[in-house]
C-alpha positions in Angstrom: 85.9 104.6 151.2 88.3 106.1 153.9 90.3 108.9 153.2 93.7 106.7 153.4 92.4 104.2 151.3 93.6 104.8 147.4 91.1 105.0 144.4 91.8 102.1 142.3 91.2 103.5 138.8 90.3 100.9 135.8 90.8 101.0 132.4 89.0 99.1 129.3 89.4 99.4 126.0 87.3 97.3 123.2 85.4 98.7 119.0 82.1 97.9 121.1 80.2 97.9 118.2 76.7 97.0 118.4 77.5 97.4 122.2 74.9 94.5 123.7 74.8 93.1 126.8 78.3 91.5 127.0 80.0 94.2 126.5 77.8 95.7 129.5 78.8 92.6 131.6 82.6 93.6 131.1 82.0 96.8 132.2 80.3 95.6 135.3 82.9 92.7 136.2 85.9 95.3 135.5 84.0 98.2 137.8 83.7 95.6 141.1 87.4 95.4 140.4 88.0 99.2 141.6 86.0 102.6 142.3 86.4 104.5 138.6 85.9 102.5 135.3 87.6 104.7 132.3 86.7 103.6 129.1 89.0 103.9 125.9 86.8 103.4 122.4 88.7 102.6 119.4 88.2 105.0 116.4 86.8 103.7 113.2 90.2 104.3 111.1 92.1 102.0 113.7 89.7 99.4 114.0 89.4 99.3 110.2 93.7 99.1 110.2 93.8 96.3 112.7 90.4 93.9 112.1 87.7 95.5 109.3 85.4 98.0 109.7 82.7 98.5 112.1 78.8 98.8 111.5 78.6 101.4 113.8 80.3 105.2 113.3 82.3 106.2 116.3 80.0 108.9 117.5 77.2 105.9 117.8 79.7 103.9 119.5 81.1 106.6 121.8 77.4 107.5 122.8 76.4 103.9 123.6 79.4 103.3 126.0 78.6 106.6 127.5 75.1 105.4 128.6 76.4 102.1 130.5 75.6 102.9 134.2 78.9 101.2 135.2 81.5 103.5 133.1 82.5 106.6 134.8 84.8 108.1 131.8 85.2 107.7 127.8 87.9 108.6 126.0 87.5 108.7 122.3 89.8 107.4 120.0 92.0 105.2 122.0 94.2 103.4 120.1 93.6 99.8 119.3 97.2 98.7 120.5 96.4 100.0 124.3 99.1 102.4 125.1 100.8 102.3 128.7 101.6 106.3 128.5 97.7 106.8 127.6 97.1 104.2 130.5 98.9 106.0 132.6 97.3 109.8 131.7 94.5 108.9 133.3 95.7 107.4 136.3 94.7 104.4 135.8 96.4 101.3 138.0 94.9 97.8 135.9 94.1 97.3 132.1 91.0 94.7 132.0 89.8 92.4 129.4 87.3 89.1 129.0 89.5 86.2 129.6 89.2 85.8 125.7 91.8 86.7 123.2 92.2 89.7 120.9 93.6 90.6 118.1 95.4 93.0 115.6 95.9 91.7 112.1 99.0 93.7 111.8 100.8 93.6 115.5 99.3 90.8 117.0 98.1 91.5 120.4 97.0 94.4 121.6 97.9 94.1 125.3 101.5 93.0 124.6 103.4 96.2 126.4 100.2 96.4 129.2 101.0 92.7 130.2 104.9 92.8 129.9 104.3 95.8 132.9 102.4 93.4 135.2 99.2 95.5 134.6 96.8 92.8 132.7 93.7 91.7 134.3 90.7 89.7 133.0 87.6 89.1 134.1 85.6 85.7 132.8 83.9 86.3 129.0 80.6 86.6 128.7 79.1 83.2 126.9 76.2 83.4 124.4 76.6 86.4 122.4 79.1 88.4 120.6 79.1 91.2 117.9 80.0 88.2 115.7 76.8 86.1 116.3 74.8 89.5 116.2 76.2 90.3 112.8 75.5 86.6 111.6 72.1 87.0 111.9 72.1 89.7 109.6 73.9 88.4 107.0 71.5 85.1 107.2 68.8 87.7 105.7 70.8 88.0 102.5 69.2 87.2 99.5 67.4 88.8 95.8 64.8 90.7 97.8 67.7 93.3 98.0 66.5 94.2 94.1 62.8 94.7 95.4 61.4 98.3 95.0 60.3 98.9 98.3 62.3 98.5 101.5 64.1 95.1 101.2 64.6 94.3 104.7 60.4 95.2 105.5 59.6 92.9 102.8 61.4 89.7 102.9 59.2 86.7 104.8 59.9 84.1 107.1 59.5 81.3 104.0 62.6 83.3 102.0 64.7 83.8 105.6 64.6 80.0 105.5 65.6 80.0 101.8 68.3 82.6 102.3 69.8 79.5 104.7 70.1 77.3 102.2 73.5 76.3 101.0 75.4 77.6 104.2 76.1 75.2 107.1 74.5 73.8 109.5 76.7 76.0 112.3 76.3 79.3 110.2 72.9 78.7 110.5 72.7 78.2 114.3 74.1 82.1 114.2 70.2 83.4 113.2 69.3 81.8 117.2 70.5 83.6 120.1 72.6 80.7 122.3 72.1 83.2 125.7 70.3 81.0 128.4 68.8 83.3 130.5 69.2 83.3 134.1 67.4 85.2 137.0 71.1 85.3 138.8 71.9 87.6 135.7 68.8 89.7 135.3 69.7 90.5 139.5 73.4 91.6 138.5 72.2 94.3 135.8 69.4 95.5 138.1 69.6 98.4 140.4 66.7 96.3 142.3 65.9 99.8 143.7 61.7 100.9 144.5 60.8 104.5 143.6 60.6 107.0 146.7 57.2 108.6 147.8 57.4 111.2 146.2 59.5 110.6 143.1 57.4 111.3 139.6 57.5 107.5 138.0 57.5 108.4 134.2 56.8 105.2 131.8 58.4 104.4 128.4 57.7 101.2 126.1 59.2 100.0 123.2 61.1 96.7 121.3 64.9 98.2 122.6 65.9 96.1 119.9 69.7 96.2 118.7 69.7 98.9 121.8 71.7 101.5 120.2 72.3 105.6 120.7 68.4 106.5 119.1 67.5 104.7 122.6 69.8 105.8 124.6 69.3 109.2 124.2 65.3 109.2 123.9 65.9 108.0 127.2 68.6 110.7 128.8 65.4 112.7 127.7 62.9 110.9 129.2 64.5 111.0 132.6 64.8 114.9 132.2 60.3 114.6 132.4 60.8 112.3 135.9 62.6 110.6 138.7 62.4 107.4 137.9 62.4 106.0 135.1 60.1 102.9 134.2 60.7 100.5 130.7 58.5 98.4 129.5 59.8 95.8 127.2 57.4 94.1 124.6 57.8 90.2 124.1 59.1 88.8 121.0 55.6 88.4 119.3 54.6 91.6 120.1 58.2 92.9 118.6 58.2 91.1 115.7 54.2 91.9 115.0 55.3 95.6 115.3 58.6 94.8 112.8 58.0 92.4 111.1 60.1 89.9 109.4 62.9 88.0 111.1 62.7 90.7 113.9 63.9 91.1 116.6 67.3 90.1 116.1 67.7 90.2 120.2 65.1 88.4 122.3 63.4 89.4 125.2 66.2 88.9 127.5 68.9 90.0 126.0 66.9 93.2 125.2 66.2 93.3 128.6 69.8 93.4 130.1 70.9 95.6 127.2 68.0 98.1 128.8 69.2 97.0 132.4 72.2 98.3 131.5 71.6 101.9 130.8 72.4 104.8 133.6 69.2 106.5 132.6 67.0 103.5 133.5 65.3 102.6 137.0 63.8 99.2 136.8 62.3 97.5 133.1 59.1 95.5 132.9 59.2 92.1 131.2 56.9 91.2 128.4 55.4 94.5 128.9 51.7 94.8 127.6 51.2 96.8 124.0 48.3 98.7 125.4 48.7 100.5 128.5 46.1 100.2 130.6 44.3 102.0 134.0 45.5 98.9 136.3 49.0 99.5 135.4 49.3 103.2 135.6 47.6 102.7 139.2 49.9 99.5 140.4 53.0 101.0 138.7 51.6 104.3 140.6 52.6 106.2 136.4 52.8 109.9 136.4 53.9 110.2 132.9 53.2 108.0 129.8 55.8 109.1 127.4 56.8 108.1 123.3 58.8 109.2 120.5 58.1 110.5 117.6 58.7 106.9 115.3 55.4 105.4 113.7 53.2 103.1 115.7 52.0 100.1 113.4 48.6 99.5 115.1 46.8 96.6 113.8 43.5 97.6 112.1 40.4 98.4 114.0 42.8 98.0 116.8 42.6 100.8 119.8 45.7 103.2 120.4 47.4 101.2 122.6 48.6 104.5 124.7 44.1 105.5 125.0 44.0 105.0 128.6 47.0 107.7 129.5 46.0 110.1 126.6 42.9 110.2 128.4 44.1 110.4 132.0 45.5 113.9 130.9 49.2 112.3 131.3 50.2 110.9 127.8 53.4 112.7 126.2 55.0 112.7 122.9 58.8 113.9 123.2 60.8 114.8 119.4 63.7 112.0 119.8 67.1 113.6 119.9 67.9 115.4 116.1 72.0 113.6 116.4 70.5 110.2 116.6 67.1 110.3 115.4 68.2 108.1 112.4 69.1 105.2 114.0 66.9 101.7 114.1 67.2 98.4 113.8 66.1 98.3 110.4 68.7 100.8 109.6 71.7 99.0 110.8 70.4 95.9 109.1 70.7 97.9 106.2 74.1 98.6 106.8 75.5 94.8 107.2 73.6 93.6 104.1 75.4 96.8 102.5 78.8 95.4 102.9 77.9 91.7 103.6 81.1 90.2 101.7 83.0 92.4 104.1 81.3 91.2 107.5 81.0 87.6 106.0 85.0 87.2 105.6 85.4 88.8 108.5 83.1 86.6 110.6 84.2 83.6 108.9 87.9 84.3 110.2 86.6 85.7 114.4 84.2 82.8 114.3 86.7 79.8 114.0 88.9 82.3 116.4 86.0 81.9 118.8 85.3 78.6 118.1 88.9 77.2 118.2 89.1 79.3 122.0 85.9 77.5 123.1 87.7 74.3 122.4 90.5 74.9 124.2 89.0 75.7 127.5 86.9 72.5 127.5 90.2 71.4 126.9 91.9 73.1 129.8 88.8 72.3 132.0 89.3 68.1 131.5 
């Protein structure tokens, strides 16, 4: 940039709960728009006020905006009815927002005052997933198994998912399949596409990055403290769903992939990564470092270790996961939508005809 030319300073706001992939492509469309990308996250009182409460607690949310490699700045607790003075605090020139609507239950819209000052901008939405659909494939899990002694969610079967269905329709049901269509033009937008340099230490992680939340994230902030560059592998969806079992993942491949893509702590990802880790691939992948978290392997019986080969190369690592988030998984936040399903279901009863009814009038708009 040359020294006359002026910094043009973004601003987003958004709940960004369960923050997936879509919220990362916001992020990305809104930074092209300028050089510095501040984002504003709702607190859990205000989003509570203005459209139900969130499955995520702010600190969870605040964390997983901070990892996005395309935000520069958070502020915490923005208000959910952006403010212009706030706006203007930090400098910045636009407000920017998914050409899709929002909402406040008791004002209306949110960006009133920001577009009455000429200062709206939108970038297109992001088809194919929202924290709506996520949520409706949790609360497509619902059922008596909730009563069972052991862990309800590690129990239930395929055969009583599909009973679960029963009795809702036939579009509530198309919410427990992900509607992404992945493209390679996306997967090229969320990657770096950068090589590791000679002599940078290439340190390898695997995992399911499912639901990608602040547990990965910040296993990952530490696993780039132990290299340069930082390698994912990402397990397919039968090898996720043999390691958890049930209905999981809820995210497949690729939208695990791009959530993963998405993270400033992350060099390039491997798709479909192999479970065991093997000699060729430390070589090809030229591995310095094989490193996991403390969470429980489930390894099939009589099955090797799948991480044999680096532990004995001399290069296999266990790192303790960070002690803020270290209670965070998939099963977890599950846990936390069945909790209050008649809460999520009323609420995604009333976003999904929202999102439906805005669908319908753009195809209108487009004929």
């Amino acid at each position: 940039m040359s020294e006359n030319k002026k910094s043009i300073r973004l601003w987003v706001d958004g709940v960004f709960d369960l923050c997936h992939w879509a919220h990362m492509n916001l992020f990305r469309q809104a930074r092209q728009l300028g050089d510095y990308l501040v984002v504003g996250v709702h607190s859990c009182e205000d989003i509570k006020k203005h459209k139900g409460p969130p499955v995520l607690n702010y600190e969870e949310r605040y964390e997983a905006v901070r990892g996005c490699k395309w935000v520069d700045e958070v502020v915490e607790g923005a208000p959910y009815i952006t403010d212009p003075e706030l706006v203007k605090k930090y400098n910045c020139d636009y407000v920017v927002h998914g050409s899709d609507a929002t909402f406040s239950i008791t004002e209306g819209d949110p960006y009133k005052k920001i577009k009455e000052l000429g200062l709206y901008r939108t970038v297109p939405r992001t088809n194919g997933v929202s924290t709506t659909e996520i949520i409706g494939r949790f609360l497509l899990m619902d059922l008596k198994h909730l009563n069972r002694e052991k862990n309800p969610i590690e129990n239930v079967g395929i055969k009583e998912i599909g009973k679960m269905t029963q009795g809702s329709t036939e579009k509530e049901q198309t919410t427990l399949v992900s509607h992404y269509l992945p493209t390679t033009r996306r997967i090229v937008q969320f990657s770096d596409g950068k090589e590791p340099k000679g002599e940078e230490k290439v340190v390898y992680v695997d995992g399911v990055f499912d639901l990608f939340h602040a547990g990965h994230i910040s296993f990952l902030k530490k696993a780039k403290e132990h290299g340069d560059y930082v390698l994912v592998g990402i397990h397919d969806d039968i090898v996720a769903n043999k390691q958890r079992g049930t209905n999981f993942p809820i995210m497949n491949l690729h939208e695990r992939v791009l959530c993963v893509l998405g993270c400033r702590y992350v060099d390039e990802v491997i798709i479909g990564a192999p479970f065991n880790v093997t000699k060729k691939m430390i070589e090809d992948m030229n591995i310095s470092k094989v490193l996991h978290g403390t969470t429980e392997l489930r390894i099939p019986k009589d099955a090797p270790n799948p991480y044999k080969v680096p532990k004995d190369l001399g290069i296999y690592e266990e790192i303790e996961s960070v002690e803020k988030f270290n209670y965070m998984s998939e099963r977890q936040i599950c846990m936390r939508v069945l909790e209050n399903r008649l809460i999520f279901d009323k609420r995604n009863k009333f976003r999904s005809d929202r999102e439906e009814n805005e669908t319908e009038n753009e195809k209108n708009e487009n004929n």
